[in-house]
C-alpha positions as CSV (number, residue, x, y, z in Angstrom):
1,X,-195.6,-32.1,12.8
2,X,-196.0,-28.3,12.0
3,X,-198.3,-25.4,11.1
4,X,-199.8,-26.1,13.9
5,X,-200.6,-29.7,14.1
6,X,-200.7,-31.4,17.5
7,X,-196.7,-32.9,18.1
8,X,-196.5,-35.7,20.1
9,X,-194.4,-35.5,23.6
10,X,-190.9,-35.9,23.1
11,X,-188.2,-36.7,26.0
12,X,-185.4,-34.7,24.6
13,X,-183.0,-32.7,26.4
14,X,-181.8,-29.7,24.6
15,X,-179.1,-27.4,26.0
16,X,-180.0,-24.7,28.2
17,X,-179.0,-21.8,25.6
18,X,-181.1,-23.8,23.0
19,X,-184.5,-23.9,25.3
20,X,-184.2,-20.6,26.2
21,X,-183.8,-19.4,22.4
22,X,-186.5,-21.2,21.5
23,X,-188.5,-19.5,24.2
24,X,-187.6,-16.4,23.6
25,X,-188.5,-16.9,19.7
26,X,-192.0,-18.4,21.0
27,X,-192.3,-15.2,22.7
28,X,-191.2,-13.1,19.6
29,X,-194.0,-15.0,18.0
30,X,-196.6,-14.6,20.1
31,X,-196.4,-10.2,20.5
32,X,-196.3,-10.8,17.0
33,X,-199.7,-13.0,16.4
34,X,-200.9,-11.1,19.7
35,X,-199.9,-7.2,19.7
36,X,-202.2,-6.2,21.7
37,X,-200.5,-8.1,24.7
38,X,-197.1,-7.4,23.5
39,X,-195.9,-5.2,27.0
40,X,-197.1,-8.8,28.8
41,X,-194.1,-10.3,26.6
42,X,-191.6,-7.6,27.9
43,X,-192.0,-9.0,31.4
44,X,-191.7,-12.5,30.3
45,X,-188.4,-11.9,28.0
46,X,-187.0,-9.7,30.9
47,X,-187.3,-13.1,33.6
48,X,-185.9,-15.0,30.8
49,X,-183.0,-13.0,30.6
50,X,-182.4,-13.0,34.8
51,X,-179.3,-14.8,35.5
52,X,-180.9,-16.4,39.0
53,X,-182.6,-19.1,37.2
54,X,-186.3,-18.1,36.8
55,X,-187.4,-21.6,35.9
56,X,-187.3,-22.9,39.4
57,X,-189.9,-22.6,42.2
58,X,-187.2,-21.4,44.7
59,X,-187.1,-18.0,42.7
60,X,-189.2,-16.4,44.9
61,X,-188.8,-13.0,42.9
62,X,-190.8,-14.6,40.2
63,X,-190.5,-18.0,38.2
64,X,-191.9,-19.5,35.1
65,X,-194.9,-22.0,35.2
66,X,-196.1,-23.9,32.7
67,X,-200.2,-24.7,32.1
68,X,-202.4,-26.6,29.3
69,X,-205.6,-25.4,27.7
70,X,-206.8,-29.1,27.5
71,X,-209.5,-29.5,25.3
72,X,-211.1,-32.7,24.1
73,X,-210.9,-34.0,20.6
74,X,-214.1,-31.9,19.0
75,X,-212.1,-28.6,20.5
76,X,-215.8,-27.7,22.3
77,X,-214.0,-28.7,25.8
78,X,-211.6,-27.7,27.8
79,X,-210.8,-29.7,31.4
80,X,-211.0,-27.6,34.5
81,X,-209.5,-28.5,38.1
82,X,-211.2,-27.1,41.0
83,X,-207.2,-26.5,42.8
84,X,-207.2,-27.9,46.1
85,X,-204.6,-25.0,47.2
86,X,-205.8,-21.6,45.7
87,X,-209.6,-22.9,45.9
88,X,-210.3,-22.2,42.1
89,X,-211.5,-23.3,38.8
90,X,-208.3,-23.3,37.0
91,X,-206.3,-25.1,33.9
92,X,-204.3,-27.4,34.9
93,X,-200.8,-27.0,34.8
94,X,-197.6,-26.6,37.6
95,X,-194.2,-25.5,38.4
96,X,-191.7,-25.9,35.8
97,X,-188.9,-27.3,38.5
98,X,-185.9,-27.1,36.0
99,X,-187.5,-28.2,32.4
100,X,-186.6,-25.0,30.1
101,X,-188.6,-26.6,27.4
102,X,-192.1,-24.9,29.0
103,X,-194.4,-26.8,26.3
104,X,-193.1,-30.4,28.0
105,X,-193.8,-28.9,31.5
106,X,-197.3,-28.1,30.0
107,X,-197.7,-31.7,28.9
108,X,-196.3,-33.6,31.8
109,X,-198.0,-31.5,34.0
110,X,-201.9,-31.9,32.2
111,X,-201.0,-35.9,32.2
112,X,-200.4,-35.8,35.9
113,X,-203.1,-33.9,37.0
114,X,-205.6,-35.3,34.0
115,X,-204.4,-39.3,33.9
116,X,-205.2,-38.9,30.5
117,X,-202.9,-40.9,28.1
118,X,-202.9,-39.5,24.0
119,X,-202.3,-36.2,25.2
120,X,-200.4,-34.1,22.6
121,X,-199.3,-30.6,23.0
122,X,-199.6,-28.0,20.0
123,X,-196.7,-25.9,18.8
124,X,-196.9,-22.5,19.8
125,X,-197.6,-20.1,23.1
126,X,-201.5,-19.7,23.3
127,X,-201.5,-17.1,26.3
128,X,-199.5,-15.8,29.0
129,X,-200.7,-14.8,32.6
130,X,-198.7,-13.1,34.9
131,X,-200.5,-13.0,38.7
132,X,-199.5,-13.0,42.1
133,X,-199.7,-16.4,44.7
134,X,-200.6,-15.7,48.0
135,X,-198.4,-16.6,50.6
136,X,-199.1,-20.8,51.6
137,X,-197.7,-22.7,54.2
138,X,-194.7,-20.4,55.2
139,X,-194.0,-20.0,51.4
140,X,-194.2,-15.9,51.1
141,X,-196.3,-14.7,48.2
142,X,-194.8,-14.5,45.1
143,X,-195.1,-14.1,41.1
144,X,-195.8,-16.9,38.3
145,X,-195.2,-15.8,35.2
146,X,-197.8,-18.8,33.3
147,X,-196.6,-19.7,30.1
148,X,-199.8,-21.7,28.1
149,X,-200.1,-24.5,25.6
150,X,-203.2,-25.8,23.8
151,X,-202.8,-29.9,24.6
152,X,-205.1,-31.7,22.9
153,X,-206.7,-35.1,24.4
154,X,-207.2,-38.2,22.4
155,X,-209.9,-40.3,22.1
156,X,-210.1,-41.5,26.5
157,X,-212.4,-39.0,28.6
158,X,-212.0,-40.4,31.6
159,X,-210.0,-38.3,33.7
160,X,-208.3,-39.1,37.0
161,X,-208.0,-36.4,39.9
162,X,-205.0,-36.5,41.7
163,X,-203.8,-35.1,44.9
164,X,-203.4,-31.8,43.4
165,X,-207.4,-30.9,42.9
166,X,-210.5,-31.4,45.1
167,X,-211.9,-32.8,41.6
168,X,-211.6,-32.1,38.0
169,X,-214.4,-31.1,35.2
170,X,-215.1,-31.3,31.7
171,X,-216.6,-27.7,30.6
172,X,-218.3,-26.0,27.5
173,X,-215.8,-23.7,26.1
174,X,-218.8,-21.1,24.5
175,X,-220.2,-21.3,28.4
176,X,-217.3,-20.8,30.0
177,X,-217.0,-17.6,28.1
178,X,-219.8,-16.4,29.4
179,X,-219.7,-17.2,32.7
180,X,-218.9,-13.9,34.5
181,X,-218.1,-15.7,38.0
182,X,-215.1,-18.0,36.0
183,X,-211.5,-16.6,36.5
184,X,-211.0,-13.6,34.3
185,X,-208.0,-15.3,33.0
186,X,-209.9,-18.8,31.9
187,X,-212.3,-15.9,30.3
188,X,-209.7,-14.5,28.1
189,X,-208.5,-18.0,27.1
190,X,-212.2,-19.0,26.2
191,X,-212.6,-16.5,24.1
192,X,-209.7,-16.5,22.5
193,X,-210.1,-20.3,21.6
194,X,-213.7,-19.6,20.3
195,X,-212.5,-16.6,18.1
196,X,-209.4,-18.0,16.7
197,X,-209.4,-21.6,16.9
198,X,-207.3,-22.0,13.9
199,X,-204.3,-19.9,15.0
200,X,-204.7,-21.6,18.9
């Protein structure tokens, strides 16, 4: 569907010079409905650009990642995992490992780390983080440049962790925006949903 309406996940494979059009035209979009972040979008249209292909994980210059703003059905909501490698209260979301078509990544990622089933992603980049991994297990520290999706969960609640998070949470959007100890990142995106839920 469009203008907005959640679109359910679709398994189709487009050609690498399609996705990355499309990506870059999301990007377009988003310095347009989002000005004031609109040097963040350089960085992001620069990596897409890079001939070494910044969508896989071995890019240790920088790669793409893909994350979810899952909220529940009443849009009050939005499902945290406490990430068993960095320690944190985070979205959920992963590597994109090949996919070009970053709002898929976004919704296979927040049904494997949610077991949720109804998940459906809406059209449209809702933020974009770019921050540094520290180094993990003889993998040197490098860059994620986070692409971000609202994906919107269906009527089941019941979440399953995986072996990704030490557990996962349900938590009050309004609260969440207030909460001065929360990553400053999950901040912006809280208060971002809560002033322009229509255009999220």
């Amino acid at each position: 569907m469009e203008n907005g309406n959640p679109l359910p996940h679709r398994n189709i494979d487009a050609s690498p010079a399609a996705s990355d059009c499309a990506l870059q035209a999301a990007l377009h979009d988003y310095a347009r409905r989002w000005p004031a972040e609109a040097g963040c979008v350089d960085d992001f249209l620069v990596l897409l650009a890079d001939h070494d292909d910044p969508f896989m994980r071995e890019r240790l210059a920088g790669h793409f990642t893909a994350s979810a703003w899952l909220v529940d059905r009443g849009g009050t909501r939005i499902l945290l995992t406490h990430h068993r490698k960095l320690g944190l209260w985070l979205q959920l979301g992963g590597h994109a490992d090949g996919d070009r078509d970053l709002a898929r990544a976004a919704l296979r990622e927040a049904e494997e780390e949610s077991g949720l089933a109804g998940l459906r992603v809406v059209p449209g980049i809702f933020d974009l983080d770019r921050h540094r991994i520290p180094e993990h297990k003889g993998v040197p520290a490098h860059w994620h440049h986070d692409v971000r999706y609202v994906v919107r969960a269906g009527d089941d609640e019941n979440f399953v962790v995986s072996h990704e998070s030490h557990t996962l949470a349900w938590r009050d959007i309004a609260s969440l925006a207030r909460d001065e100890g929360a990553d400053a990142s999950l901040r912006r995106m809280a208060v971002k949903w809560l002033e322009h839920p229509a255009s999220a």
